[in-house]
C-alpha positions as CSV (number, residue, x, y, z in Angstrom):
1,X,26.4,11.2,0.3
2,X,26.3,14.5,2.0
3,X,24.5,15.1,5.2
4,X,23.1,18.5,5.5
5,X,22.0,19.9,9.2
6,X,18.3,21.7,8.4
7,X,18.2,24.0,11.5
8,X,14.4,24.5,10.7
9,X,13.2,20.8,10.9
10,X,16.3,19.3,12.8
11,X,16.6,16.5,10.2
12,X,19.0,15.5,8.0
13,X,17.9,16.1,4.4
14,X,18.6,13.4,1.6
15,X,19.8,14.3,-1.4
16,X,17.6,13.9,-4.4
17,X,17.1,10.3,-5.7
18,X,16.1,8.6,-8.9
19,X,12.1,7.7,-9.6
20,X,10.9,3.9,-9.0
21,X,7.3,2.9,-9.9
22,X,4.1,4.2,-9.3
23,X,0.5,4.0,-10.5
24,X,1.5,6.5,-13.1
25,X,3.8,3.8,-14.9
26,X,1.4,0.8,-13.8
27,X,-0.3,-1.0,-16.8
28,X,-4.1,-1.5,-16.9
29,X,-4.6,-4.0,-16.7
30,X,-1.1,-4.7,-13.7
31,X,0.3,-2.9,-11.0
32,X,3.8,-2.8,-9.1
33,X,5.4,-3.9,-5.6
34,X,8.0,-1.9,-4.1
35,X,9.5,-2.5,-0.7
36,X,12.4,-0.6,1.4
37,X,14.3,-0.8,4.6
38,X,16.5,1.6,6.2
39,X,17.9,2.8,9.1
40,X,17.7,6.6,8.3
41,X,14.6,8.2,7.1
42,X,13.2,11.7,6.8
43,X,9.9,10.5,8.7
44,X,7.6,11.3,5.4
45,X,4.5,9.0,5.4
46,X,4.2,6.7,2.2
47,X,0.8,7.5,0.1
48,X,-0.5,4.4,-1.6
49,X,0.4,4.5,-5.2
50,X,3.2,6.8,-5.0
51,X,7.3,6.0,-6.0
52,X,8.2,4.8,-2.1
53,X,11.4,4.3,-2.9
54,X,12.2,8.4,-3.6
55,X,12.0,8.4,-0.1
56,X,14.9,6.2,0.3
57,X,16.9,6.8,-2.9
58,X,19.2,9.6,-1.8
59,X,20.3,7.9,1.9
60,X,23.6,6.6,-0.2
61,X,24.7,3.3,2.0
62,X,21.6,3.5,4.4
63,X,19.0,1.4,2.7
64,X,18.0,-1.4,0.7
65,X,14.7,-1.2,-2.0
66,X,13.3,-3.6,-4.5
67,X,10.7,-3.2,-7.1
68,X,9.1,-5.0,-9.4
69,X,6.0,-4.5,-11.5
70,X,3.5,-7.0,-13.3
71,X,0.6,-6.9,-15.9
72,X,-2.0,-8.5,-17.6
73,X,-4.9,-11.1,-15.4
74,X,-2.2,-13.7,-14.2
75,X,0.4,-11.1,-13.8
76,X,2.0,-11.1,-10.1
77,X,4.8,-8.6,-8.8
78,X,7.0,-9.7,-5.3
79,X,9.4,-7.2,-3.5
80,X,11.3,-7.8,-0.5
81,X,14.2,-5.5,1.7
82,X,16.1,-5.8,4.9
83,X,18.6,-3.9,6.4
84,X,20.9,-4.2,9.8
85,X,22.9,-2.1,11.2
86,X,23.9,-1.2,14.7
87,X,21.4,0.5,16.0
88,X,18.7,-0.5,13.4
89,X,17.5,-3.4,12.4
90,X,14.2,-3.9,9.6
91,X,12.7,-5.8,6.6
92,X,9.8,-5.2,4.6
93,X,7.5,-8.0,1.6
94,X,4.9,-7.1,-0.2
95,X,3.2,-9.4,-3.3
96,X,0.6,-7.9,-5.5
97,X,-1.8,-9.4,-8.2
98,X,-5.0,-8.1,-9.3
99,X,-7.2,-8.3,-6.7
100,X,-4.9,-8.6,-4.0
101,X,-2.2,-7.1,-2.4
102,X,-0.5,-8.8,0.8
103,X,2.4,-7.1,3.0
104,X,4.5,-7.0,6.3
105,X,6.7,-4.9,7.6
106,X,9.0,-5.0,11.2
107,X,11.6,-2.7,12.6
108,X,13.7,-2.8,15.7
109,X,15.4,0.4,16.4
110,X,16.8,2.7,18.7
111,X,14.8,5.5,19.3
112,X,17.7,8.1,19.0
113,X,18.2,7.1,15.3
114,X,16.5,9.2,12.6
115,X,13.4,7.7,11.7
116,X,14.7,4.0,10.7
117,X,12.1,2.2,8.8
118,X,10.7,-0.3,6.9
119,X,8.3,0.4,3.9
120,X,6.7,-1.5,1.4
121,X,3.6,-0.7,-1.5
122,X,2.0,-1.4,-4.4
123,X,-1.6,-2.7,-6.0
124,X,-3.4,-3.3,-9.1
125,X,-4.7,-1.1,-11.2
126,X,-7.4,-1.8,-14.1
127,X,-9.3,-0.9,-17.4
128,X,-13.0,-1.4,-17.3
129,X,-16.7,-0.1,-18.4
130,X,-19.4,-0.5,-16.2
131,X,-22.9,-0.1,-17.7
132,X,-26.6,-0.2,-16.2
133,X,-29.3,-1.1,-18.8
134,X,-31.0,1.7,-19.5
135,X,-29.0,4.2,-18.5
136,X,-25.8,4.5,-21.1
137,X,-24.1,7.7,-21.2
138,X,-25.6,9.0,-17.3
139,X,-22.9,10.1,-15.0
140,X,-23.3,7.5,-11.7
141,X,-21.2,6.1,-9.0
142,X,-19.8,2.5,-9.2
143,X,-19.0,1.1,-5.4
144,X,-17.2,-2.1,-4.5
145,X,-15.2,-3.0,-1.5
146,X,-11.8,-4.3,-0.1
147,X,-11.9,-6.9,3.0
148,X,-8.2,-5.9,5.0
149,X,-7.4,-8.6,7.4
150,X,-3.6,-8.3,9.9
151,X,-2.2,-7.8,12.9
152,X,-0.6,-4.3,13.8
153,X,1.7,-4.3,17.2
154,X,4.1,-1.9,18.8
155,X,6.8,-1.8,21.5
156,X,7.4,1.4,21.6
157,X,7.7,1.7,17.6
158,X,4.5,2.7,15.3
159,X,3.2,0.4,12.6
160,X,0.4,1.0,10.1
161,X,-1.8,0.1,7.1
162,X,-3.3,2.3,4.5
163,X,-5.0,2.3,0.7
164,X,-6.5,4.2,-1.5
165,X,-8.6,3.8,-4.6
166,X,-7.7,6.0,-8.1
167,X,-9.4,7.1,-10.9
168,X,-6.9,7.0,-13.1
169,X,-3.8,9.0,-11.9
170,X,-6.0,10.3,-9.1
171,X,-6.8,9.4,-5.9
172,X,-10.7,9.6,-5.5
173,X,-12.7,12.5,-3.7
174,X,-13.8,11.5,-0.1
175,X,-17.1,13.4,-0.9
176,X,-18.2,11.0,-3.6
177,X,-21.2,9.3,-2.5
178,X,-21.2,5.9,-0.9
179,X,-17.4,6.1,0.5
180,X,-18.0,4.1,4.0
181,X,-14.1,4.1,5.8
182,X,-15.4,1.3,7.6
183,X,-14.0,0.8,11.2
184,X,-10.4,2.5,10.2
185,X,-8.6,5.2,11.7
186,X,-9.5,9.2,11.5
187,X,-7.8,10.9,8.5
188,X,-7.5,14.3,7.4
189,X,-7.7,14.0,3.9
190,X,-10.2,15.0,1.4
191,X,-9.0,11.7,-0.8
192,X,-10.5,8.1,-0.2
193,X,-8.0,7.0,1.8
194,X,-8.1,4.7,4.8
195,X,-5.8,3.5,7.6
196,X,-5.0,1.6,10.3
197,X,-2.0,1.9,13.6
198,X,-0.5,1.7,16.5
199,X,1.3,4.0,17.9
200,X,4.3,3.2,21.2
201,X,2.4,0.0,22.9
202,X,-0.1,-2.7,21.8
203,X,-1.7,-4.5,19.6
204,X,-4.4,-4.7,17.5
205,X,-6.1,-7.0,15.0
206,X,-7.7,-5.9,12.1
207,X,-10.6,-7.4,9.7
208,X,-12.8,-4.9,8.3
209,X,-14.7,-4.1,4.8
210,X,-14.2,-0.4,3.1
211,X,-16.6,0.8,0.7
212,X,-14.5,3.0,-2.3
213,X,-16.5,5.0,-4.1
214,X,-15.7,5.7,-7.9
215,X,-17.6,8.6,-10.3
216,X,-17.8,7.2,-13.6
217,X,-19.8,7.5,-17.0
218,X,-21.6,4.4,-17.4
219,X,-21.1,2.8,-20.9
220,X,-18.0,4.4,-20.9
221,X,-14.1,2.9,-20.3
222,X,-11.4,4.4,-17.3
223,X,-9.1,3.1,-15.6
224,X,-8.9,2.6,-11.8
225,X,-7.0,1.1,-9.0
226,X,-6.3,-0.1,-5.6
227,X,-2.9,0.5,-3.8
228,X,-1.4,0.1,-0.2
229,X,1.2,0.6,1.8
230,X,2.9,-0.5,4.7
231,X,5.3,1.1,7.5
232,X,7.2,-0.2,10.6
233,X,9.3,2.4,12.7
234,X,9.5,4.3,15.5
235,X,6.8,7.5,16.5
236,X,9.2,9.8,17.3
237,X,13.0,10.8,16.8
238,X,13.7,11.5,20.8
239,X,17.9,11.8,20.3
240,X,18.3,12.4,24.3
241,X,16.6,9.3,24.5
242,X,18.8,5.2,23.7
243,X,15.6,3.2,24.5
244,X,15.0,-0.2,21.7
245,X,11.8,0.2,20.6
246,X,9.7,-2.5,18.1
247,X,6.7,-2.5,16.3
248,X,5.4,-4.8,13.0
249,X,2.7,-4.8,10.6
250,X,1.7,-8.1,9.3
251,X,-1.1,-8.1,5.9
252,X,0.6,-11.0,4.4
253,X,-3.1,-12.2,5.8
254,X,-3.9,-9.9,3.0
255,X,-5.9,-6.6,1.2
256,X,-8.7,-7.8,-1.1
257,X,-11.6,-7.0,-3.3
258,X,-14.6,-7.9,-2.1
259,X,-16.7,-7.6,-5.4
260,X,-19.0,-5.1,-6.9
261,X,-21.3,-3.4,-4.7
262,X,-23.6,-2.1,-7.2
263,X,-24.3,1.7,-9.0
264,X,-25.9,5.0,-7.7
265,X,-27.3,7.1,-10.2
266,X,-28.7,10.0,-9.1
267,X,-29.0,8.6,-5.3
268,X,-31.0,5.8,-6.2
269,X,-29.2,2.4,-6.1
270,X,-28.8,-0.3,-8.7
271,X,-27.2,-3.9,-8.4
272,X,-27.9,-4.7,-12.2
273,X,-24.5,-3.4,-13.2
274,X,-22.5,-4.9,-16.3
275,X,-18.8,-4.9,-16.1
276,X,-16.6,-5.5,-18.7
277,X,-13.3,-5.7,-18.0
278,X,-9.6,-5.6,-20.4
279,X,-8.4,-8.3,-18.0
280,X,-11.4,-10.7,-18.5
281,X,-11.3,-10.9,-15.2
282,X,-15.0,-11.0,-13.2
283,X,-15.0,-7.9,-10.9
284,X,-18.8,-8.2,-10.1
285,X,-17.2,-11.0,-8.1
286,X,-14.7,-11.0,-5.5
287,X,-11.0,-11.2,-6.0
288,X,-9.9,-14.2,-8.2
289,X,-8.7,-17.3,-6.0
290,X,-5.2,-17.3,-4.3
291,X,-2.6,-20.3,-6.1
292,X,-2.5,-23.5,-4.3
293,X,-0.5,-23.4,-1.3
294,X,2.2,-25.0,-2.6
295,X,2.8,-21.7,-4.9
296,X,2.6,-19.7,-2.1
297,X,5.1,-21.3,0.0
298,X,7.2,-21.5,-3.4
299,X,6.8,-17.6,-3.4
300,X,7.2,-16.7,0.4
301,X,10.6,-19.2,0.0
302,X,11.7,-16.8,-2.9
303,X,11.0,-14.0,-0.6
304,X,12.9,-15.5,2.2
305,X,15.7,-15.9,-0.2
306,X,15.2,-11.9,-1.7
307,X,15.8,-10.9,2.0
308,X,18.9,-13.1,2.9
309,X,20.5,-11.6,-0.4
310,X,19.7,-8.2,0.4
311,X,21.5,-8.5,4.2
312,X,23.5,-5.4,4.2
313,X,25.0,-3.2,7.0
314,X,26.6,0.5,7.3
């Protein structure tokens, strides 16, 4: 791969990489998990939904990434990465399933390095008609909201949370009425996004409710969707600096829907929505019950397993 010094950023620049998923090749009803690990980076934040791994793809020998996408009700997707090297060390999980999307991410790095990190993203997304007798055909607002329950800490490192909600290959306006962020961090963004970090020391547990807010046509179908991402790394590139620095984001605790949360039509609320689904699944309800734990501990084995595999170095 060739390196090439930008003298107006001060980074080195990847060369350009090959596309991975996204929620423009997701299936409604399905969805995708992607995770990476590396211990060079541009620094670039990860937006729910988008290919993470064309962050990653042109760092030739400097990174591991695994995807996998899923579809239909039952569907499920698993991704898992790790990478050591000797300054760097990370790994990254994510599993996704309609309804649900748990992930982690941990790095331990150097803070002289550029930007080592761990990654990982992915969601659900969905075709549906929502409906409120009487009022076929009347532009309204569908709400419904996601529960995100983890731990965020940092040694010196920055970890964080975020998601989104689309409208098909959109992320939703943040002036569409009933949007409530819930207790997540400031963003400056006009899209319904939220997040949650720490940044250099701390920690911080998180369980909190969001309220998306999605314009639709009642009686009429679209698709929406729910993505996430995760990052573990460090909060600054300081090369006069060769302090170990840590930091880990653990949602394996998990994002999930929380159910319907009723309709506004003209600013007047409704909870006698109907919502039919092309996945049969019940979203008037919240998300569809985890496996037994025995299929869980079957899948985190198969993760522990993805990540021993994946054990690379420079």
């Amino acid at each position: 791969m060739k390196l090439i010094a930008s003298l107006t950023v001060g980074l080195l620049a990847a060369s350009p990489g090959h596309a991975g998923p996204s929620v423009g090749s997701a299936g409604a009803p399905g969805g995708l998990a992607s995770a990476c690990a590396s211990d060079l980076s541009a620094g670039v934040g990860y937006t729910p939904g988008l290919d993470i791994t064309a962050a990653f793809s042109g760092w030739t020998g400097h990174f591991a990434c695994q995807s996998q996408d899923f579809s239909g009700a039952a569907g499920q997707a698993a991704a898992a990465a790790q990478w050591n090297a000797p300054n760097a060390a990370n790994q990254s999980s994510i599993q996704a399933r309609m309804g649900r999307i748990h992930l982690a991410a941990s790095n331990m790095a150097r803070i002289n390095e550029q930007f080592p990190v761990a990654a990982a993203g992915g969601g659900w997304s969905e075709t549906m008609t929502v409906n409120v007798p009487g009022h076929e055909g009347e532009a309204a607002t569908w709400l419904f909201t996601v529960d995100a329950t983890g731990l965020l800490s940092a040694g010196g490192g920055s970890a964080q949370v975020m998601a989104n909600v689309y409208k098909g290959q959109d992320e939703v306006s943040i002036y569409t009425p009933g949007f409530e962020p819930g207790g997540s961090d400031p963003l400056g963004t006009e899209r319904q996004r939220v997040v949650w970090g720490v940044s250099r020391s701390g920690s911080r547990s998180i369980d909190d409710t969001v309220t998306f807010a999605v314009p639709v046509t009642l009686g009429q179908s679209f698709v929406w969707g729910v993505y996430a991402t995760t990052q573990a790394g460090i909060p600054a590139w300081t090369p006069s600096l060769d302090t170990m620095v840590s930091s880990n984001a653990d949602f394996l605790h998990t994002l999930s829907y929380g159910g319907s949360a009723g309709v506004l039509i003209g600013g007047v609320a409704y909870d006698n929505e109907l919502i039919v689904a092309a996945s049969g699944i019940d979203w008037t309800a919240a998300a569809v019950p985890e496996p037994g734990a025995g299929a869980l501990m079957l899948l985190g084995l198969a993760l522990v397993g993805r990540l021993a595999g994946r054990r690379s170095g420079r």
